[in-house]
C-alpha positions as CSV (number, residue, x, y, z in Angstrom):
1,X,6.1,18.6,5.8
2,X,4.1,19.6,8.6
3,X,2.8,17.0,10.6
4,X,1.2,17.7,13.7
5,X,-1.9,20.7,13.8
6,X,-1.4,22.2,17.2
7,X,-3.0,25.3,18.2
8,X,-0.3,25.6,21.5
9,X,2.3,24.7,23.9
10,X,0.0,23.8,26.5
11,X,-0.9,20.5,28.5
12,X,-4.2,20.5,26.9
13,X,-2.6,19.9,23.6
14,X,0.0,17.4,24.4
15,X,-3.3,15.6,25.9
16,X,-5.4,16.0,22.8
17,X,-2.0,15.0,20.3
18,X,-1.6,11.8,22.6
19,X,-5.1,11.0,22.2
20,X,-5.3,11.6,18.4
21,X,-1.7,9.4,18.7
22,X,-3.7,6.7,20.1
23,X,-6.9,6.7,17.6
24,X,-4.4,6.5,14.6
25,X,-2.8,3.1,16.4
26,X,-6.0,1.8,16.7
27,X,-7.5,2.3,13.2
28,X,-4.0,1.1,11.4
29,X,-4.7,-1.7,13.8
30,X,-8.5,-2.3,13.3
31,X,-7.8,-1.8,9.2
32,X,-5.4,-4.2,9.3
33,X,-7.7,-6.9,10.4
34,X,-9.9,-6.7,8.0
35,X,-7.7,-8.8,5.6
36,X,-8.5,-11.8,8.6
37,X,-11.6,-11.2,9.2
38,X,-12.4,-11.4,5.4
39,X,-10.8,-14.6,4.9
40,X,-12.7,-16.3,7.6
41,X,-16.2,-14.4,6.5
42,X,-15.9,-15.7,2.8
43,X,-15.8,-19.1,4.6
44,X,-19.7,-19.2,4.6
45,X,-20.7,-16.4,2.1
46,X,-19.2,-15.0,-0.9
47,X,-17.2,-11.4,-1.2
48,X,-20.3,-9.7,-2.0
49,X,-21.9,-10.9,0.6
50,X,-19.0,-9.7,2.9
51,X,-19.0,-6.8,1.8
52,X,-22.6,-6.1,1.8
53,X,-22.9,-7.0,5.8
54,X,-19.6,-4.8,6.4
55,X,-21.4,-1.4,4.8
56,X,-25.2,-2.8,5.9
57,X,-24.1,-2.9,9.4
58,X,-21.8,-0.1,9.3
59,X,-24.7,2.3,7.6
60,X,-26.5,1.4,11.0
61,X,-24.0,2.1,13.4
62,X,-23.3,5.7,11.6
63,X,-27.0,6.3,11.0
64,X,-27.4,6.0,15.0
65,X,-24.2,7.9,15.6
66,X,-25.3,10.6,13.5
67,X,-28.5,10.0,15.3
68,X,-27.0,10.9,18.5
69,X,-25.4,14.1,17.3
70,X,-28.6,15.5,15.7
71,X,-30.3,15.1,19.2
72,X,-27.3,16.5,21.1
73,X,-27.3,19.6,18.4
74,X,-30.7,19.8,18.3
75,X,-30.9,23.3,20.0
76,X,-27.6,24.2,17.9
77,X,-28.2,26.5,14.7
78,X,-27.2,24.4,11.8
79,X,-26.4,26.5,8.4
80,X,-29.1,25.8,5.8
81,X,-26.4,25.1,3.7
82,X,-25.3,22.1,5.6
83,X,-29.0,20.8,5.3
84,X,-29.2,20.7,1.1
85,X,-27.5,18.0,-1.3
86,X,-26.8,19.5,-4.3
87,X,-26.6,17.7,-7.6
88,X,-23.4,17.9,-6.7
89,X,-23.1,16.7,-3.7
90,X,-25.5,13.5,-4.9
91,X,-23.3,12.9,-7.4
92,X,-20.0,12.9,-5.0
93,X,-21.8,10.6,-2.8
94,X,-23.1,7.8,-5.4
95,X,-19.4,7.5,-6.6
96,X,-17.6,7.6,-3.5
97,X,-20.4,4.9,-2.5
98,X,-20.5,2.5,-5.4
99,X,-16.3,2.8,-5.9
100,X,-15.9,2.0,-2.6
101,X,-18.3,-1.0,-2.2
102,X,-16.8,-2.5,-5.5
103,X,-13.5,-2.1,-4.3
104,X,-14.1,-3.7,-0.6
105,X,-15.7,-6.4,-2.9
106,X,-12.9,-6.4,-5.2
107,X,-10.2,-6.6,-2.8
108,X,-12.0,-9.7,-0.8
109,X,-12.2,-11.5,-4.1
110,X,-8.7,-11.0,-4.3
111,X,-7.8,-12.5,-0.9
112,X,-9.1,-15.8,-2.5
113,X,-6.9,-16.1,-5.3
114,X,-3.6,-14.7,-3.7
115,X,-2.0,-14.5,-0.4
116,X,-3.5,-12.1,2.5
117,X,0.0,-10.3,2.7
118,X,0.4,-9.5,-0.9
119,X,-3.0,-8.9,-1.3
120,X,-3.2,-6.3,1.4
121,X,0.2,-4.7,0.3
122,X,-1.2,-4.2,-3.3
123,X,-4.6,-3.0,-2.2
124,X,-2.5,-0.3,0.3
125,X,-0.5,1.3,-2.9
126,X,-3.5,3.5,-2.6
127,X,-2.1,6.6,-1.9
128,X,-0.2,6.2,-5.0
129,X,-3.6,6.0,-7.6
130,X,-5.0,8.5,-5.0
131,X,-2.0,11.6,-6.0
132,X,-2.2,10.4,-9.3
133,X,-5.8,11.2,-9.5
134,X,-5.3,14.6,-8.0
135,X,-2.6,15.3,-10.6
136,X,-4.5,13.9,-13.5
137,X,-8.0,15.3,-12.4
138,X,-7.4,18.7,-9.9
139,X,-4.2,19.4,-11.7
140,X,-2.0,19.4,-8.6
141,X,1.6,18.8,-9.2
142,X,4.2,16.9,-7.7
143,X,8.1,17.3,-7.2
144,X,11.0,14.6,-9.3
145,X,10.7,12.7,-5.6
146,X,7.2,11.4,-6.1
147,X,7.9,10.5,-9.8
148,X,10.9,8.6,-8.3
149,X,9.1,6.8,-5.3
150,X,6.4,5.9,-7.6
151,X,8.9,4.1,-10.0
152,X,10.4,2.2,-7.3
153,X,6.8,1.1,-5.4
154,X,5.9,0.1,-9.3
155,X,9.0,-2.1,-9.6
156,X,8.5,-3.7,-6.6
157,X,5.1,-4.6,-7.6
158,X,6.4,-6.1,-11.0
159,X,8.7,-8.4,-8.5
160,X,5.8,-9.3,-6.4
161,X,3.8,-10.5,-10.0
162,X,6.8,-12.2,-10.9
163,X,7.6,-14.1,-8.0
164,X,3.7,-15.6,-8.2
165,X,3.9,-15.6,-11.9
166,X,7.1,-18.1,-11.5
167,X,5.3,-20.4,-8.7
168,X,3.1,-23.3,-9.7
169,X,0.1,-21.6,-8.3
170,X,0.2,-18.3,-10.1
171,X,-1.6,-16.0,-8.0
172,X,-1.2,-13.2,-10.9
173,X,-5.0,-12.2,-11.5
174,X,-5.6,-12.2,-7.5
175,X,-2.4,-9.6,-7.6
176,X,-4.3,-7.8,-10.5
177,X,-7.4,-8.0,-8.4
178,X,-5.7,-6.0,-5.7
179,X,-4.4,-3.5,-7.4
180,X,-7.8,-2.6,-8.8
181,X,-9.5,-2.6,-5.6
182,X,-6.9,0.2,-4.7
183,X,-7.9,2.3,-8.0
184,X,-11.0,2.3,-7.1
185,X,-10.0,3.0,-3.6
186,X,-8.3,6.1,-4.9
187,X,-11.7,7.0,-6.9
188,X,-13.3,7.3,-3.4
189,X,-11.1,9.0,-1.4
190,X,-10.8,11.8,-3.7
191,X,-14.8,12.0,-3.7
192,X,-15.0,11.6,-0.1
193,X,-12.3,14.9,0.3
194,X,-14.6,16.9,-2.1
195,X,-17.6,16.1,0.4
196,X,-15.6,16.2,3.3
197,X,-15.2,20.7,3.0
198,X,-19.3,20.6,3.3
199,X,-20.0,17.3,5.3
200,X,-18.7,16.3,8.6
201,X,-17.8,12.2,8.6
202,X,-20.6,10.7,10.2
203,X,-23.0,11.8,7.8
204,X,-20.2,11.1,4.8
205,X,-19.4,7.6,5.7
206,X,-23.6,6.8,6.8
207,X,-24.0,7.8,3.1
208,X,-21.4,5.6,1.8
209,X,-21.7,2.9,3.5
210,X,-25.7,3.1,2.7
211,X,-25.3,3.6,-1.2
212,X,-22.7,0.9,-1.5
213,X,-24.2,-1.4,0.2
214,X,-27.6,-1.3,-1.8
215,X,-25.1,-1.3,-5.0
216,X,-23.9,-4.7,-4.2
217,X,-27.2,-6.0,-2.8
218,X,-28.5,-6.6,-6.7
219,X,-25.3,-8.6,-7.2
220,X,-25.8,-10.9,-4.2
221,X,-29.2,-11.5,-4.9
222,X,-28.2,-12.4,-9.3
223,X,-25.2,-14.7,-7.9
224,X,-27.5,-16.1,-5.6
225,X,-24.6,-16.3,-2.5
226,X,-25.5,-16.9,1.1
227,X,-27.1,-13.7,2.5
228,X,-25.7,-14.0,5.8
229,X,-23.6,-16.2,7.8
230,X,-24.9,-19.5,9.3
231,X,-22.6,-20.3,12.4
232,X,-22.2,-17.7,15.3
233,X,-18.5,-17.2,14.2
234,X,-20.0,-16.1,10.5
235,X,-21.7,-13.2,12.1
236,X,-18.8,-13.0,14.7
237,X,-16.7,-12.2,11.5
238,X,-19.3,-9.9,9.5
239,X,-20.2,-7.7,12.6
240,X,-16.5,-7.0,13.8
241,X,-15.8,-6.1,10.0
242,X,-18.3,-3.6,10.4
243,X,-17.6,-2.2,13.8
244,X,-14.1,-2.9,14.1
245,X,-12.7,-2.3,10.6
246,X,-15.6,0.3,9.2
247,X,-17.1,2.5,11.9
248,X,-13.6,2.1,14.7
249,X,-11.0,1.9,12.2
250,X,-12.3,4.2,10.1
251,X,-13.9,6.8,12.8
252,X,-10.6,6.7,14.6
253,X,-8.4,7.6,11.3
254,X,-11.0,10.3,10.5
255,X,-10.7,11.5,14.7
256,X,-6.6,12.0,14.0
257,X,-7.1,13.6,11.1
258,X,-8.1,16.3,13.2
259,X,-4.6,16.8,15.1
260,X,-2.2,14.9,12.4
261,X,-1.7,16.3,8.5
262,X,-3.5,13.8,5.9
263,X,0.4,13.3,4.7
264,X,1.6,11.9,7.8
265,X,-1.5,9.6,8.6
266,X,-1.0,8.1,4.8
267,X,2.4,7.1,5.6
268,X,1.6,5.5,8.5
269,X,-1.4,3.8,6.5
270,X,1.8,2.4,4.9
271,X,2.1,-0.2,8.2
272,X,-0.7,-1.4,7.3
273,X,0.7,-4.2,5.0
274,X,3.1,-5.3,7.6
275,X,0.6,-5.7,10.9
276,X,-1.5,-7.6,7.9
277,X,1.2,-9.8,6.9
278,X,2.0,-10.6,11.1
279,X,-1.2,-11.5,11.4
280,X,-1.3,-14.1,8.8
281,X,1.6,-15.6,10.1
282,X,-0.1,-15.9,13.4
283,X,-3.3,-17.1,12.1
284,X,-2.9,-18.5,8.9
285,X,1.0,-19.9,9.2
286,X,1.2,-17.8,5.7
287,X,5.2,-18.6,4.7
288,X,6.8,-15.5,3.4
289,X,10.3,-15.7,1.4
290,X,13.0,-13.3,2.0
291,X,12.2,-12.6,-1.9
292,X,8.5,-11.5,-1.1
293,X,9.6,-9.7,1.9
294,X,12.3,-7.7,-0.1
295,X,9.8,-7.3,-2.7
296,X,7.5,-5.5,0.7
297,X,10.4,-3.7,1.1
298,X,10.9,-2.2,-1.8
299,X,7.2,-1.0,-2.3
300,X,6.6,0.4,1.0
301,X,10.1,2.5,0.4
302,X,8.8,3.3,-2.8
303,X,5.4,4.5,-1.5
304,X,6.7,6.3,1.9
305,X,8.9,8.4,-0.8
306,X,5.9,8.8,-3.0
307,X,3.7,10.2,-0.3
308,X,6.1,12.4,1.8
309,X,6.7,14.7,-1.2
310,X,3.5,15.6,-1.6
311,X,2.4,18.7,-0.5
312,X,0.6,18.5,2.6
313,X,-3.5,18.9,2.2
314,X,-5.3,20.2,6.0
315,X,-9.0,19.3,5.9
316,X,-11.7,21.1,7.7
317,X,-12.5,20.1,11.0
């Protein structure tokens, strides 16, 4: 697989690869906190809630980034082509929105029925729904080593759900809950690669976050849940979800798409679960047993086998 785009042996390039080296870091990083900075949000408002402030906020931050590049390619010929939004494209865009805003909402439910760890490892199988959607919906195929990784990543999802099943606080449905927010997940990400061959990613992920968030605003408003935070550590929470986990995470994995394959930034996606899991040992003195660890193990194995035989997709620059 190849995983590095380089267009020459020069110092310019190593420059540019160590850069893109260093945005990837930081969004696995910045994603990885959103599992904290969730918990502590839903503290003061609900999951919808959180995840309306996360896309709200984020939707401004893109709009004024996109902002920026309209006045800086003001005097630049843009295609007409660029300019129209096809039925099409509408369409791409309202499902890649609303998926995406009910899984974020999804997956901070879940944190409050299982552990942060387990439900940030379930919610990163991902890639998993996202090549089985390809297969299933654009036809692509894939070699006996994905079928094989994907068996081993399900069975060590089966001993995750056991091992909570078997405790006296079954965490089961927050498990369940997890794995749908990936599905979904998947849903978007294979919208968002259909847009991404027209769209650049500022004006994608403005979109996105805009649609979704004005798909969950009806929800907040029926369930009646705070609007917004009511101590200065509330917002603290909300706004660095938007800024550090939406518009840094996500800009900077976007950014290193542009020097690293999509296939090798997926399998480091698949560290994810592990900075997640550190963290909640530093700020929530989460125990983990050697059982639930294995169990990690086993899926993140499963999944790194999974991914790596796919055949490698390049995405327009």
């Amino acid at each position: 697989m190849e995983q590095f785009r380089l267009g020459g042996n020069t110092n310019q390039e190593l420059i540019t690869n160590g850069l893109a080296a260093i945005a990837l870091g930081i969004a696995l990083l910045g994603i990885a906190f959103a599992s904290i900075l969730t918990v502590v949000a839903q503290q003061e408002i609900g999951s919808n809630a959180t995840t309306l402030n996360r896309l709200g906020m984020a939707a401004i931050a893109f709009a004024g980034w996109n902002g920026v590049r309209f006045v800086s390619q003001i005097r630049t010929q843009i295609p007409v082509s660029l300019l129209i939004y096809t039925w099409r494209d509408r369409s791409l865009l309202t499902i890649a929105g609303t998926s995406f805003a009910a899984s974020l909402t999804l997956w901070a439910w879940s944190l409050t029925q299982t552990s942060v760890a387990n439900s940030t490892l379930l919610n990163n199988m991902m890639p998993i729904f996202t090549t089985l959607g390809a297969w299933v919906v654009l036809g692509q195929r894939f070699s006996g080593r994905f079928v094989l990784g994907m068996a081993i990543a399900v069975c060590g999802a089966i001993a995750i759900g056991i091992e909570d099943f078997q405790s006296a606080d079954s965490n089961v449905v927050g498990d369940s809950a997890a794995l749908g927010a990936a599905m979904l997940a998947a849903v978007c990400l294979l919208s968002l690669e259909q847009l991404r061959l027209k769209f650049a990613t500022p004006v994608i992920m403005q979109w996105t976050c805009l649609i979704g968030s004005l798909g969950v605003l009806p929800v907040v408003l029926l369930t009646q849940e705070p609007l917004f935070p009511s101590s200065w550590s509330g917002w603290f929470c909300v706004i660095s979800l938007a800024i550090v986990c939406q518009v840094i995470g996500q800009g900077s994995l976007t950014y290193s798409l542009a020097r690293f394959s999509s296939g090798f930034v997926a399998v480091s996606m698949l560290t994810i679960p592990v900075i997640a899991a550190v963290l909640a040992i530093v700020f929530f003195a989460e125990n983990l047993s050697i059982a639930n660890w294995c169990a990690f193990a086993v899926v993140l194995a499963g999944v790194y086998l999974a991914i790596s035989a796919r055949s490698d997709q390049v995405l327009p620059e």
